[in-house]
N, C-alpha and C positions, 0 to 999 in steps of 0.2 A: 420286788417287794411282795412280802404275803403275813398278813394279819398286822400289816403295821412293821413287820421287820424285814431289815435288809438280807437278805439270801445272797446275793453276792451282788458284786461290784466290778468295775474294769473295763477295756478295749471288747469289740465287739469278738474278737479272735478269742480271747480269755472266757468270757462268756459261753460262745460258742463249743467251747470244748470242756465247758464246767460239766454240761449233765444234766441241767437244772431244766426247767419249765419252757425259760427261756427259748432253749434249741427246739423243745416241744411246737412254741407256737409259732417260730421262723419255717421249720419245716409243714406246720398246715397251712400256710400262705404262701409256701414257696410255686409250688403250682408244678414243679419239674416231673417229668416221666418217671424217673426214679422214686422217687418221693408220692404219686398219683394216687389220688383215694382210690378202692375198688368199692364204684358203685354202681357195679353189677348184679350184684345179690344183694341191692337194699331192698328189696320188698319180699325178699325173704325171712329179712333179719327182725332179731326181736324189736319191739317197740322202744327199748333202752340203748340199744344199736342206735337206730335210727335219731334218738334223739343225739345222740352224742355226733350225730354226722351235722345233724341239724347244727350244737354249739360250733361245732369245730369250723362249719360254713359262715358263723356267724362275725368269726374272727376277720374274714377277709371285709369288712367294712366297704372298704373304698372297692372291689371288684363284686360285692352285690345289693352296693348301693346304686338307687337309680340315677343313669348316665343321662344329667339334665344339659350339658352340652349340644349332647345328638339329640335332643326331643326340640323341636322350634317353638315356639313363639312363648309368651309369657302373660303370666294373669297380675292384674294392678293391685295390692295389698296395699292396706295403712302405709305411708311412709313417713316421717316426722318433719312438718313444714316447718319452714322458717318462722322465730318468733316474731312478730308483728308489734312494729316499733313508730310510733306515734309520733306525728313532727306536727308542728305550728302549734297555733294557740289551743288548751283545754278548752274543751265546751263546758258551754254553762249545766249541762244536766251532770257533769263530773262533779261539780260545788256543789250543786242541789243535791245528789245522792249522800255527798261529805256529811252535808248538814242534818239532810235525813236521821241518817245512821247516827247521829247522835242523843236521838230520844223523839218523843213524842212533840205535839205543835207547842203542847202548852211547856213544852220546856224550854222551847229554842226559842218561841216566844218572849217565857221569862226571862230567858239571857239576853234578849235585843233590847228588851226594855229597859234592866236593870243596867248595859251597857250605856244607852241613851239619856240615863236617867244619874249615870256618874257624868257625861258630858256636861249636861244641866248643870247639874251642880260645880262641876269646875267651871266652867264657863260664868257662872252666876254667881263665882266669888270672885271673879277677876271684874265685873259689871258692877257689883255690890261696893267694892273699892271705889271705883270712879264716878256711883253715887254717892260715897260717903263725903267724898272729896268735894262734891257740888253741892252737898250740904254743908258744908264746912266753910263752902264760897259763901253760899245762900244766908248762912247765919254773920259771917261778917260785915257783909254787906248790909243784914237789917241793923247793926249793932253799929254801923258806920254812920247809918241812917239817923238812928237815935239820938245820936250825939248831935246832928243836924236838929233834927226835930222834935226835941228832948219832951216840949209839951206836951203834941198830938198821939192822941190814945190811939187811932188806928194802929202805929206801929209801933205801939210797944208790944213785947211780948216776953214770957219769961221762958226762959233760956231751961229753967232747973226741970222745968215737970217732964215727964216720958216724951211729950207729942205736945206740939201747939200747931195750931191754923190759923193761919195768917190770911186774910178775906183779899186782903188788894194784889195780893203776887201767886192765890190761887197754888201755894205750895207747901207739902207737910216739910214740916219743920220736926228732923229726930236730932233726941239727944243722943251724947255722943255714948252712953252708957249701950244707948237701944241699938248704936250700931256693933257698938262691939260683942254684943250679946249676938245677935243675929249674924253678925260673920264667925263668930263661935260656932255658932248652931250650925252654920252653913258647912262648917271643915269637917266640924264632928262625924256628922251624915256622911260627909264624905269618904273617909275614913271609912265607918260602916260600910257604906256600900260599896265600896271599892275591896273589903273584904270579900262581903255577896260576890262581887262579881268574879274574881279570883276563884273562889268555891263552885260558882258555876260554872267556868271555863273548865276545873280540872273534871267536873265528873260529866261534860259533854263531851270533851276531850276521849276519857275513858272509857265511856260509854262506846265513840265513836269508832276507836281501838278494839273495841271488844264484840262490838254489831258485826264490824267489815269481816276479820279475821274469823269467826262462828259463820257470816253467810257463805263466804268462802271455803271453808274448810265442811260444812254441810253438802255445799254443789259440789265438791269434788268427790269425797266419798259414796255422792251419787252418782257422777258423771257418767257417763256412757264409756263402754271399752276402746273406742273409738278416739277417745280424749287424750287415752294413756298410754295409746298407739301414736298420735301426734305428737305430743307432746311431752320430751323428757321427762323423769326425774329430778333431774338439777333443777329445770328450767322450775319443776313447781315448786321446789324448797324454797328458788328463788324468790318464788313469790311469798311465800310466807317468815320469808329470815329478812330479807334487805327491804321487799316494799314493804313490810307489816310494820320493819323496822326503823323505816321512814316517816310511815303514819305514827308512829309514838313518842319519837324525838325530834323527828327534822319539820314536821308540820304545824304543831303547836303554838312552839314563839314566834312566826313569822306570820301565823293567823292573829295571833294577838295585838303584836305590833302594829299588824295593818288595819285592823278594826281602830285599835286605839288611835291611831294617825288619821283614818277618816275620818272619826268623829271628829276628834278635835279640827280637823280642817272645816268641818261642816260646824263646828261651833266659832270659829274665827269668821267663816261668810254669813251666818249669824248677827253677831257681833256687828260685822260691818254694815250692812242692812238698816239695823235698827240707827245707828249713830247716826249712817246718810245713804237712802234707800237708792240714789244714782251710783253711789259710787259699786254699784251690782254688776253694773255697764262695763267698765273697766278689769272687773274680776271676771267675768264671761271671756272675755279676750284672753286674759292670760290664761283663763283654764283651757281653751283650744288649745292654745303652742303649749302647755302645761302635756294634753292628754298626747299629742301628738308626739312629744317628746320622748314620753314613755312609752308610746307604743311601737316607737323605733327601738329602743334599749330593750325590750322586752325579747323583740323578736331576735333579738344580735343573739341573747343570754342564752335562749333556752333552744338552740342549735348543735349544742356542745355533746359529743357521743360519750361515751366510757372507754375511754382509749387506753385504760391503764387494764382491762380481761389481759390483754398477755402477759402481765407479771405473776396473776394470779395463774395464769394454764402452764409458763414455763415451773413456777415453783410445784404446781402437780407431777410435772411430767420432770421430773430433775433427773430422778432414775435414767429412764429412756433418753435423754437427751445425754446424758455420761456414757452409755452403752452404745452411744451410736458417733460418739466423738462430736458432738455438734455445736460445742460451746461457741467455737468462733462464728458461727452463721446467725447465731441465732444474738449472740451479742449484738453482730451489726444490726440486725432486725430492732434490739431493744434498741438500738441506738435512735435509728430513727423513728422509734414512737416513742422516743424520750423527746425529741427534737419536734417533733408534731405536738406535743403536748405542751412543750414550754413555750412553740408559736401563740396556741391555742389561749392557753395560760395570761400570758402576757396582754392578746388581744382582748380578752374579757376582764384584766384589771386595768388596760385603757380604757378601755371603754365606760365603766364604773366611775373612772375618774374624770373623765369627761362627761357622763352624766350628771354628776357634783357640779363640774361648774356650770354644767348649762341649768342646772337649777336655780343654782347661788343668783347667776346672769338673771332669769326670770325671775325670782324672788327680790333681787337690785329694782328690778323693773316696776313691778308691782310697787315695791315700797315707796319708790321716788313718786309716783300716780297719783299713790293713797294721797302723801305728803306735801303734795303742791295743790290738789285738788282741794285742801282747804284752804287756801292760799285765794285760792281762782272762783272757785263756789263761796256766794254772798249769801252766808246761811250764819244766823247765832248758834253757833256748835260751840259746847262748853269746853272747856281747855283738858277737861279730864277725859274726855273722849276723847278729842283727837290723840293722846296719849295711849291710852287702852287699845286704839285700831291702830297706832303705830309699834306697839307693843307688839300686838296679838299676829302683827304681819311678819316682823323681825323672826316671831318664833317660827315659824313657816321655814326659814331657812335649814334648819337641822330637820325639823321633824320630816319634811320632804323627803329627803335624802335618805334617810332611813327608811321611811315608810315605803319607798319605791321598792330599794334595795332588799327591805324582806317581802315587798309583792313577787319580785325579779322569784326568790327565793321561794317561793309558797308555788309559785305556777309552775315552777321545774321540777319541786318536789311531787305537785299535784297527778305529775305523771305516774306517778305510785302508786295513786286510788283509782286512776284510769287502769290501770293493767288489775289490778285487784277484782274492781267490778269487771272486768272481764272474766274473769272467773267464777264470779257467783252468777254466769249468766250462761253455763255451758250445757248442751245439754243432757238430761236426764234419762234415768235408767224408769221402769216401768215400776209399780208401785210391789213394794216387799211383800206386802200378805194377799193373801186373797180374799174376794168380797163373801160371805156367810154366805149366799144362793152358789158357789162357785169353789168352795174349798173340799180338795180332795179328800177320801176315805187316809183313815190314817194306814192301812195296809197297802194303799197303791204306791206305785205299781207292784203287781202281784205276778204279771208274767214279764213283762219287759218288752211288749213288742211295740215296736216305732213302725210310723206310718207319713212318710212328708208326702205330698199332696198340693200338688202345680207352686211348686217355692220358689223362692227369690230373695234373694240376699244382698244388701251391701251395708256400705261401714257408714254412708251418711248419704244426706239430700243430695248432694252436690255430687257424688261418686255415679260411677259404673255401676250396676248388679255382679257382684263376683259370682255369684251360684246362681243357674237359673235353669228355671222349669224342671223343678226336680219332684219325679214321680218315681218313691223308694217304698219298699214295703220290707222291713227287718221281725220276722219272726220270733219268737220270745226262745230263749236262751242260745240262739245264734251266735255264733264265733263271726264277727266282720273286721277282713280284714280292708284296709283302703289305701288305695296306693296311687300315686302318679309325682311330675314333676314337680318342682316347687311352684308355687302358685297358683298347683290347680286345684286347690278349694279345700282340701282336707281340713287343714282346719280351720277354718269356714265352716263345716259344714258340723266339726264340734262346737265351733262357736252359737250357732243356730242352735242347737239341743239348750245352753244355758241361756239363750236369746243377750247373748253379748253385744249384738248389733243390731239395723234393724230387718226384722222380717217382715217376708212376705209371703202370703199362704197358709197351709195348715201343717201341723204337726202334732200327732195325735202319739199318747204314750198309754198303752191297753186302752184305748177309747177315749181317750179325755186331750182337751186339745189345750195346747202350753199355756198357749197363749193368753187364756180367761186365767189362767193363775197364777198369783205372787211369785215374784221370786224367789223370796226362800222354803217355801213351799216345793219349787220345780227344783229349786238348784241341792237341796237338802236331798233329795232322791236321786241323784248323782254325785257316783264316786268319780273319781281321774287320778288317773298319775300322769306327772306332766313330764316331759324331757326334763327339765330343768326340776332338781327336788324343790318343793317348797316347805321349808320350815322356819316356825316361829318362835322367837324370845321367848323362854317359858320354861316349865318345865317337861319331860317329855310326856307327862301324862295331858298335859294340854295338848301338844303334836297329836295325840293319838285321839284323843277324846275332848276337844275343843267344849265340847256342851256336857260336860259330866255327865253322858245319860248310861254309862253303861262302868259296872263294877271291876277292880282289876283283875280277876281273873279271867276276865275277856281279853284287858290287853297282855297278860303274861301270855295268851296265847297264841293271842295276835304274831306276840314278838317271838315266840318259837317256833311258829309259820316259817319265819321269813328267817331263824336264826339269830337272830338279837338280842334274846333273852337273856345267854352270858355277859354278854356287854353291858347289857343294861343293869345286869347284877350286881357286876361289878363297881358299879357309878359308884360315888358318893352313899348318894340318896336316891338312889333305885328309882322309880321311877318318877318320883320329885326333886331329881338331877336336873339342874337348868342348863337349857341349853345356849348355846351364843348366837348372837346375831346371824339368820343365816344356814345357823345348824354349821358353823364353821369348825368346829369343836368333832365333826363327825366327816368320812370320807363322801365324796360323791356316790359313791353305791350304798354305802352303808343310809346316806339320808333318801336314797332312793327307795331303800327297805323299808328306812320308815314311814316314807308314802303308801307302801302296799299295806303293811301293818294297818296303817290307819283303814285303810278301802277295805281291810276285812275286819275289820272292829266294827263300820259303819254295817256292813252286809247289805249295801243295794241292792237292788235285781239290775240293773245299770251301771257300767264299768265299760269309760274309758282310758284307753291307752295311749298319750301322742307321745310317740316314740320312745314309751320310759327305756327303751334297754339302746339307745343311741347313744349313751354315755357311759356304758358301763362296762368291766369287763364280760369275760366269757364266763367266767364263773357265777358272776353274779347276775348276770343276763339269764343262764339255766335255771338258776334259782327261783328267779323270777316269773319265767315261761311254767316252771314246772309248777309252782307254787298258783299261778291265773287256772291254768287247768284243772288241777285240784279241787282248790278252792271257790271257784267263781262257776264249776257248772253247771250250773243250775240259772247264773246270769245271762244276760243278752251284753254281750264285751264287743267293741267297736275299738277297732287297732288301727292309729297310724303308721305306716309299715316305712321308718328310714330304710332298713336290709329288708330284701326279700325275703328271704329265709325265715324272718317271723311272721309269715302268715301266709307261708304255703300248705300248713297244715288247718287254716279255718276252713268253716262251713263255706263259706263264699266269699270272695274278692270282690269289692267295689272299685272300680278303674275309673280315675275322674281327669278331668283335661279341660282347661280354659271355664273349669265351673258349672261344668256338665256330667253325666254321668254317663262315657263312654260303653264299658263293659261290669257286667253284672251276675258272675256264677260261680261254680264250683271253681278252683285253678285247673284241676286236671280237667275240664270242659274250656277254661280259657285257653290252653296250652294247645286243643287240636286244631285252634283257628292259628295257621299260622302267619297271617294276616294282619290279625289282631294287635290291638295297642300292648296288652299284658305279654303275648308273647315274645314281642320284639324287647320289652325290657328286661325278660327273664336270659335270651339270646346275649345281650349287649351288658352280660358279668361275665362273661368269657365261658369257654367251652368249659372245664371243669366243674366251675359251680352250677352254671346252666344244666348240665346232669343230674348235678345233685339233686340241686331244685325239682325238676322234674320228677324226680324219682319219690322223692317227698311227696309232691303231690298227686303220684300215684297209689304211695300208701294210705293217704290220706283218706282219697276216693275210696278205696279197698275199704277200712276201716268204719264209711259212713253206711256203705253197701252194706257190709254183713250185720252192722247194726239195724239197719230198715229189715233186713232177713228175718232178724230174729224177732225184730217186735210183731210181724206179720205171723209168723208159725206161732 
């Protein structure tokens, strides 16, 4: 393919005898005698010679990448732990935080009160009845009397006025008007408040929805790099799609219900108290095997895993599993976590159902207690009491059973604000701006030179030091290039310049040391292009110029740097053409271009490279080398070297190992030790490219020579 179109097609034989590019770049990797670059006369040859040996070296990838096989031992990077899964019971600071997060004192306050204050009130229409009722006894009774003692004035009384007081029986006597007015008044409130408290559940509720999801999503966008090295992408969506989405459906009526069922339990021992304060002795007892009960059902409930992620990972991966023939394996697989789950299943609605009866059982219990103890207790207990506390017991049956079942419910979901508050609790990146006594000149850096000074590096408290004791000194507009196996520090040691991790030490950029300032202060005065392109949703003038500070005719030419310019003409909407998720809408090189485009829009004097031409072809890997030399020299450019080939021509090579800094000079000075770490990796691409290289970095040497000549005469 080239510009997007197909040039030919076909068997590799076909191909091969087309003509095309194709056979071109099989024979500069083929390596044969026949086929053999002559690079004999590279340090003769012009500077455009040489570069073109350079692309054509760069092409063999896998023969002058470095051979991490043959280099022993390895450096401990970020790896991503396992996510950390919570068993037994929620602690109590996971509620308290819940509740927290739902507003200030005086709000959760007002919702306990207003909640207590509807129990009241129910409770005190159901008490109100069975004094109306012993009023109703009490006035018969006088009016029985009457008829007895029709003469005597002590006990008449008239029946019609609001309230009478009767001296000998020491009891108000209401009319029946007074009671019905006041059990009116009693429901009405009720009603009311019972509103109130509705309105306040939904906007604690919200509140509390809206606290968790903002602290969470603040500590993340802070968190340390370290964080997003551990811990997936999935894993954080997960956090905020399925627990957020816990916290706003599945938490709410199960907190309500359970409030609502405590109170009202607490308004029936209440009730029972006041009627006959022994029978308190008997409710102690059952509330032991009461609590004991549930805290057996509790711990059975909330054991249960999420056994059904494999139907969700098989319908990801459908594709691959059609491609690889694997339906039958993977079926028997579903089968038995079908069969695990309906074990599972099964055992948690026995168990529910056997919590039912054993409640029913203790509530049987309880009832028959209340109901003989007045039988056994030689107490004038008025008939409409004992009524009200056999009433108020019977209703204990249901509400029980509920009230467990959404606690069961509320403490399995609660595991959802446990992992939540895990995450607004992660830590923190250093503070964005810098303090007034400490904020740099707005021209620095003006030369570019880095200075690290006895450092030390790792990714957290608990880790290794991946980089240590590093005493580097990079001169202002210095070509470095850095190079070693995987693991040993590279980048690391770009992560240190934006302080992604934590450091230790000094690091000084023309004089001034990072660390006293903001990050977007330090990280603004460094460009990068990373292997991987990064771009954003947007349009491409936001790709290029994220903070509007510079007009377009900077990026038109940005984009003719790097060749873009047609493309981008082309768009739609030139350069307010949006782009898709990704930059998906553009090729891997092409969004690689537009990473440089951006780096020379910005015009740092700082300009890193990790590995941007590891992914790209050779064409546009030239493009790119050729375009950083041009453009940037005047910068201090720091290169992570995947091929050797691109940074046989810098000022000096950084050789780093186990997070040390091994060798540190010219290549063609690292090349006469042949000893040397550098040199055995430049050896270990095979004799061919090994020449080349070499050869390169004899012109290189040549080229800095005659330039120090000239500036001395």
């Amino acid at each position: 393919m080239e510009n997007a179109n197909i040039l030919a097609e076909g068997s590799y034989q076909e191909l091969q005898s087309s003509g095309l590019d194709f056979t071109k770049l099989l024979k500069s990797s083929e390596g044969t005698t026949d086929d053999e670059i002559d690079t004999t006369n590279v340090i003769n040859n012009s500077p455009e010679q040489l570069s073109n040996l350079s692309r054509q070296g760069s092409i063999k990838s896998i023969a002058s990448s470095i051979d991490e096989n043959k280099l022993n031992g390895t450096q401990a990077e970020p790896v991503e732990v396992a996510e950390t899964r919570s068993s037994g019971k929620v602690s109590h600071s996971v509620y308290l935080s819940y509740i927290s997060a739902g507003g200030n004192s005086f709000k959760i306050s007002f919702l306990l009160f207003i909640c207590i204050f509807t129990q009241m009130l129910s409770t005190g229409g159901d008490y109100w009845i069975s004094y109306w009722y012993f009023d109703f006894y009490f006035i018969y009774q006088v009016n029985l009397e009457d008829n007895v003692f029709r003469n005597t004035e002590s006990k008449s009384m008239n029946t019609n006025n609001f309230m009478t007081y009767t001296i000998s029986d020491s009891h108000w006597v209401i009319s029946r008007q007074c009671c019905v007015i006041v059990y009116t008044v009693i429901n009405v409130t009720l009603i009311i408040v019972v509103f109130i408290r509705c309105a306040s559940f939904v906007s604690v509720f919200i509140s509390t929805s809206m606290n968790l999801h903002t602290d969470m999503f603040n500590a993340i966008t802070r968190a340390t790099m370290y964080f997003f090295n551990t811990n997936s992408s999935g894993r954080i969506l997960n956090r905020f799609t399925k627990d957020i989405g816990a916290i706003d459906e599945m938490i709410t009526v199960p907190s309500m219900d359970f409030i609502y069922n405590s109170l009202s339990l607490m308004g029936i021992i209440a009730v029972v108290g006041i009627v006959n304060v022994y029978l308190l002795i008997p409710t102690f007892f059952i509330g032991v095997l009461f609590y004991y009960t549930v805290v057996y059902y509790l711990s059975t409930s909330r054991t249960r895993s999420p056994i059904l992620g494999y139907m969700n990972a098989s319908l990801q991966g459908l594709s691959t599993i059609r491609a690889f023939e694997a339906e039958e394996v993977l079926s028997r697989e579903f089968d038995n976590h079908q069969d695990l789950h309906s074990s599972a299943w099964y055992i948690f609605i026995s168990s529910t159902e056997a919590l039912g009866f054993a409640l029913d059982i203790i509530c049987l219990i309880y009832i028959t207690i209340l109901t003989f103890s007045f039988l056994v207790v030689e107490n004038d207990i008025f008939g409409g009491d004992v009524g009200l506390v056999i009433t108020q017991a019977i209703s204990l049956t249901g509400s029980l059973q509920w009230g467990i079942r959404q606690f069961a419910q509320l403490d399995n979901q609660m595991t959802s604000v446990e992992r939540v508050l895990e995450y607004t609790n992660v830590p923190q990146e250093a503070e964005l701006e810098s303090s007034q006594d400490k904020k740099p000149p707005k021209e620095w850096p003006d030369k570019g030179q880095i200075v690290f000074e006895n450092f030390y590096l790792r990714y957290s408290l608990d880790t290794a030091h991946v980089l240590k004791n590093l005493n580097i000194q990079i001169q202002a507009m210095e070509k470095i290039g850095i190079v070693g196996r995987t693991g040993a520090g590279k980048s690391s040691l770009i992560g240190a310049l934006f302080r992604l991790a934590l450091n230790e030490g000094n690091i000084t950029i023309d004089g001034i040391e990072i660390h006293e300032l903001g990050l977007h202060d330090l990280r603004s005065k460094i460009s990068i292009i990373p292997q991987e392109p990064i771009l954003f949703t947007g349009s491409m003038r936001k790709n290029l110029d994220p903070l509007n500070e510079h007009p377009d005719h900077a990026l038109w030419n940005a984009l003719e740097e790097v060749e873009l310019k047609t493309i981008v003409e082309d768009l739609p909407d030139g350069l307010n053409s949006k782009m898709s998720e990704g930059g998906s809408n553009f090729s891997v090189g092409q969004r690689q271009l537009v990473c440089l485009a951006r780096a020379i829009v910005r015009s740092n004097k700082l300009l890193v490279l990790d590995e941007a031409t590891a992914n790209v072809d050779s064409q546009t890997d030239a493009l790119i080398q050729n375009t950083i030399r041009n453009k940037f020299r005047s910068c201090t450019v720091l290169t992570i070297a995947h091929r050797l080939n691109t940074v046989m021509d810098s000022d000096r090579v950084l050789v780093m190992d186990a997070g040390t800094v091994v060798e540190f000079d010219h290549p063609y000075n690292l090349l006469k030790n042949k000893d040397g770490f550098f040199y055995k990796m430049v050896e270990q691409t095979g004799t061919e490219t090994s020449e080349l290289l070499h050869n390169i970095a004899v012109e290189s040497f040549m080229n800095i020579a005659q330039e120090n000549n000239e500036l001395t005469t």
